[in-house]
C-alpha positions as CSV (number, residue, x, y, z in Angstrom):
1,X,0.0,0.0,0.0
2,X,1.0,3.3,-1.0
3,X,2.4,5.7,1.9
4,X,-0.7,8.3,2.5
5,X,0.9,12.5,2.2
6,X,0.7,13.8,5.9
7,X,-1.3,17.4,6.4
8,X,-0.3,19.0,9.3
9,X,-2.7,21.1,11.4
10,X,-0.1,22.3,14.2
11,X,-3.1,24.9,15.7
12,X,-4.6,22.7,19.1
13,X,-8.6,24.2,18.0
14,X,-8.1,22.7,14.5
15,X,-6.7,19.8,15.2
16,X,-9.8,19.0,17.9
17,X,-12.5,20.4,15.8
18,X,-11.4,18.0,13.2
19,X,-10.7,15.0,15.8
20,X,-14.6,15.7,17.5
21,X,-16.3,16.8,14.6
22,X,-15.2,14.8,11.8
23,X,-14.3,17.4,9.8
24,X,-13.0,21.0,9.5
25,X,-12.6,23.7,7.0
26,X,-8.9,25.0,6.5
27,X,-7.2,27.6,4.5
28,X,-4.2,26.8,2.6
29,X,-1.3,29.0,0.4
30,X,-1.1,26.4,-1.7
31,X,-3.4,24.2,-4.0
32,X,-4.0,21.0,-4.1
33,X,-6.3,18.5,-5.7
34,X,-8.7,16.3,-4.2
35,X,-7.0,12.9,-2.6
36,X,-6.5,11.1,1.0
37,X,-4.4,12.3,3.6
38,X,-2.8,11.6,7.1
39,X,-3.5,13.4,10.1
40,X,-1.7,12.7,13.1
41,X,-3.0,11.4,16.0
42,X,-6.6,11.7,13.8
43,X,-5.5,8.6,10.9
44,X,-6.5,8.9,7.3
45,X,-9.2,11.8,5.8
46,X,-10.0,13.4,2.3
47,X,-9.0,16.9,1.5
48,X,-11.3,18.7,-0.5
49,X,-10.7,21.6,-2.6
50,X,-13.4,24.0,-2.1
51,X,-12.6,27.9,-3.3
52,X,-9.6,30.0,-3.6
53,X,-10.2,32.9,-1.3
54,X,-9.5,37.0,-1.5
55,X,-10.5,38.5,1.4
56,X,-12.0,37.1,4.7
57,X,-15.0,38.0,4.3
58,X,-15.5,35.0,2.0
59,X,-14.6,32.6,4.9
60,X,-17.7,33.7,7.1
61,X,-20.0,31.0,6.4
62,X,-16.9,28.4,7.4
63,X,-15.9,30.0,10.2
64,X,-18.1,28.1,12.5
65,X,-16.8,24.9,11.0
66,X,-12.7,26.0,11.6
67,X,-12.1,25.5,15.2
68,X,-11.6,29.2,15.3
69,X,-14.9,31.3,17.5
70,X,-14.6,33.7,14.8
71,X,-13.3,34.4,11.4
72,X,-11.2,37.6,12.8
73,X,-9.1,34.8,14.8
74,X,-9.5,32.9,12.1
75,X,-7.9,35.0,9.4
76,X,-4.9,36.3,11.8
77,X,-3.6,32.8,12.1
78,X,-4.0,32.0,8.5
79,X,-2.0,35.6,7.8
80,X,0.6,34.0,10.5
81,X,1.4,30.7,8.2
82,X,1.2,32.5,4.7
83,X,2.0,35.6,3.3
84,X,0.7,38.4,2.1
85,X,1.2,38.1,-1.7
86,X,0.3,34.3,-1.8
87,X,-3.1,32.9,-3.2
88,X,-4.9,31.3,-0.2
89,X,-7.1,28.3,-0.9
90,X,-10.1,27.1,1.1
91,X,-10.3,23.2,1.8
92,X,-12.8,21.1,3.6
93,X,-11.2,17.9,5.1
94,X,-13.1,15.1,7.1
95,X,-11.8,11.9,8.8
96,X,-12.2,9.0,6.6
97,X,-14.2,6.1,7.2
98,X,-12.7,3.0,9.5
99,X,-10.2,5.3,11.7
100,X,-6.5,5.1,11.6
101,X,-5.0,2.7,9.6
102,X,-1.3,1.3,9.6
């Protein structure tokens, strides 16, 4: 079996809302097409492309769904992992089915 990519989410809130929820919406500076992916301490999910984003404002129907209380704290953290001048790029991912695998 092919090694699954890791995704990182180094932020405590995100890494929980994903781990109790199932899924979580995260902003990239990078994109990506749709395929599995390893969490740590979570086990395999699917990352899904869902929008390039311009301003914050377009994240406030996802906020809720981030880990973050609000997409203010939401958007300073994304500004802390990528800069300025780089595209951002919205992504839903959610754990897979049958938990970690080996």
């Amino acid at each position: 079996m092919m090694a699954l990519r890791g995704m990182k989410f180094s932020v405590p809130c995100v890494h929980s809302y994903l781990a109790t929820a199932g899924y979580v919406y995260t902003v990239r500076g990078y994109k990506l097409q749709e395929c599995k992916v390893y969490v740590d301490d979570i086990g395999p999910c699917y990352r899904q492309p869902v929008m390039a984003v311009d301003n914050k404002g377009q994240l406030g129907a996802y906020a809720p769904f981030s880990g973050f209380n609000n997409v203010d704290d939401w958007w300073k953290q994304i500004r802390r992992f990528v800069r300025d001048d780089r595209q951002l790029w919205l992504y839903k991912v959610e754990k897979a089915e049958g938990g970690h695998e080996e």
